[in-house]
N, C-alpha and C positions, 0 to 999 in steps of 0.2 A: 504494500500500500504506500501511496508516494501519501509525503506531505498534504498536499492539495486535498489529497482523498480523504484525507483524516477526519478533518473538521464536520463535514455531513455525515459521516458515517458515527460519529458523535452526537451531533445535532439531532441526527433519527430516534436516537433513544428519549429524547426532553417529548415533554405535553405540547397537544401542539397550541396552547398560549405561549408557552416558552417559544417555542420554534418561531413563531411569531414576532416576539421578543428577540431573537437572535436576529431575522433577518431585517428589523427596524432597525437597529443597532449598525448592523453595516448597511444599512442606508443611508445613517445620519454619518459615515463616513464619508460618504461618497457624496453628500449634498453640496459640500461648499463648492467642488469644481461645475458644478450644475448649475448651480445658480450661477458663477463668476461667468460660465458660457452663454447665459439665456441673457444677463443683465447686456453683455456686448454684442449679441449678434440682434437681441427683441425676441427670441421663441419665447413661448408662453409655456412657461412653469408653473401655473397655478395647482395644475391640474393634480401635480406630486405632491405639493406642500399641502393644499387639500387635504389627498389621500395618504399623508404618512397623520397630519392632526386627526383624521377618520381612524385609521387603525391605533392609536393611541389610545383613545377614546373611547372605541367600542371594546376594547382588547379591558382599559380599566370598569366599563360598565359591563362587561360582559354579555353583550346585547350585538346581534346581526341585522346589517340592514343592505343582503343583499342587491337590488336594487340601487342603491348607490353604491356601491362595489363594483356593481355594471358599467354603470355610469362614469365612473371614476377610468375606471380601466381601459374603457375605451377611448375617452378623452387625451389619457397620457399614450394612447395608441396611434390618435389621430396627429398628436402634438410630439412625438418624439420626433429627433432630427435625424434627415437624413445624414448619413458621410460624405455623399459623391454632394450635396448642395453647401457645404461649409468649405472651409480651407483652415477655421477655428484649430489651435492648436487643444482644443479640449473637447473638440464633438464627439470623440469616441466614448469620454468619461462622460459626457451629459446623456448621450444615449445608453450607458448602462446603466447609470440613474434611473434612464426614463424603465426600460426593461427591468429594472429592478424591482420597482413600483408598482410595475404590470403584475411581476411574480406576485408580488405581498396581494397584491388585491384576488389574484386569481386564487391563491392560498385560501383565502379568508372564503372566496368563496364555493371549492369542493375541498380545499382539507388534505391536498395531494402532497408529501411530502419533496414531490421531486422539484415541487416550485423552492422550498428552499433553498433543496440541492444546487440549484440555479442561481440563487443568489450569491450563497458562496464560492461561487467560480466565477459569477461576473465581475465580483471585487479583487476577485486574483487576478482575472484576465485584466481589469483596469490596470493594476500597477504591472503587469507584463507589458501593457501598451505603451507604458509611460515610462518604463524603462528603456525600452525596444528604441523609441523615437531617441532615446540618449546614445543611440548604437552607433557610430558611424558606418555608413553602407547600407546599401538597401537588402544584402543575403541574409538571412537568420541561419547562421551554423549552429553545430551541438555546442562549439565551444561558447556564443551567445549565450544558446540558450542556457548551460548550464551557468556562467555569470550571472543572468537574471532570475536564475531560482533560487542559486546562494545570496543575491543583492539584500543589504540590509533591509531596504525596504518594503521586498516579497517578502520574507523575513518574520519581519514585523507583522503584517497584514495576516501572518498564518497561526502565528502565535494568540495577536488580538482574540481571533476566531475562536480559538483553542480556550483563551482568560474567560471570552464571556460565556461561552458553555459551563467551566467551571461553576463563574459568579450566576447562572442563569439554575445549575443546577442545586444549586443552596438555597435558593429562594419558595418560598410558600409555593406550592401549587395552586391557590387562592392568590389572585392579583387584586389588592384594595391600593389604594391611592398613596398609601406609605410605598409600596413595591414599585407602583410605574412611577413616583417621585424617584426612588433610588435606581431606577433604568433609566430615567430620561436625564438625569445627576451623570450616572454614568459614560449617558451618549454624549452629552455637551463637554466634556471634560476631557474627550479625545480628538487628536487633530484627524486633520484631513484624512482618506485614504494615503493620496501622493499629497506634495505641496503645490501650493499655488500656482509656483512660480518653477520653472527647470534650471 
């Protein structure tokens, strides 16, 4: 099992409010480059910020309101960005964003565990993006690849995964407003997936 595989196959064993929880968690990683890409180019990000305060919310009331899950999902469907219409050095990271969102919403509404699965390979795939463009040349050899699997900050991204399973599996299987105050503590208090800036 590489690295990469670990973390959902981890993941699989939590409730799936937790699961839930994990994949808002590395969403709120991956917001800041999303937003930094929609405030410059004008895409409409509402759609996500929306649907991560919906799953927050319905996750602490414990209450389904499929129908806006629908609705959400398909709006960030409508509103993700293309790659071939940008030149943005971040559209790859706003569109796993936007796909990430999709997962969480489609999660919330059949329960499928592979939507997680999904998410924690879009945030690895993010930071292999945003390594890769650090690469000089356009070939990906082995010797690349295996660079950006050891890079501190694939690294890091795998570990993260790895902390909040831990921290996710300690927690109440009852989520009351003390628990998503100490997950949403949690999420604001880690940086970015990558940085800002390369």
């Amino acid at each position: 099992m590489t690295s990469q595989e670990e973390s959902p196959v981890l993941a699989s064993q939590l409730s799936q409010t937790k699961q839930l929880a994990f994949s808002l968690l590395i969403f709120e990683r991956m917001l800041p480059r999303m937003v930094a890409f929609c405030k410059d180019t004008g895409v409409e990000c509402a759609c996500c910020l929306q649907a991560k305060d919906v799953a927050w919310s319905d996750m602490e009331a414990g209450r389904r309101r499929p129908n806006l899950y629908q609705s959400l999902n398909e709006s960030c469907l409508k509103n993700a960005p293309d790659t071939e219409d940008f030149t943005h050095e971040m559209t790859s990271d706003a569109l796993d964003a936007f796909i990430t969102m999709i997962h969480i919403m489609e999660f919330m509404l059949d329960g499928r565990f592979d939507h997680i699965a999904g998410v924690s390979a879009l945030a690895t795939d993010s930071v292999d993006g945003y390594l890769a463009d650090l690469e000089p040349g356009f070939v990906m050899t082995k010797e690349i690849e295996d660079r950006i699997a050891s890079h501190p900050l694939m690294l890091q991204e795998l570990q993260r995964q790895k902390d909040d399973i831990k921290f996710l599996t300690a927690l109440p299987d009852h989520f009351d407003s003390e628990t998503i105050e100490a997950l949403k503590s949690r999420s604001t208090s880690q940086p970015s997936l990558v940085p800002l800036t390369r």
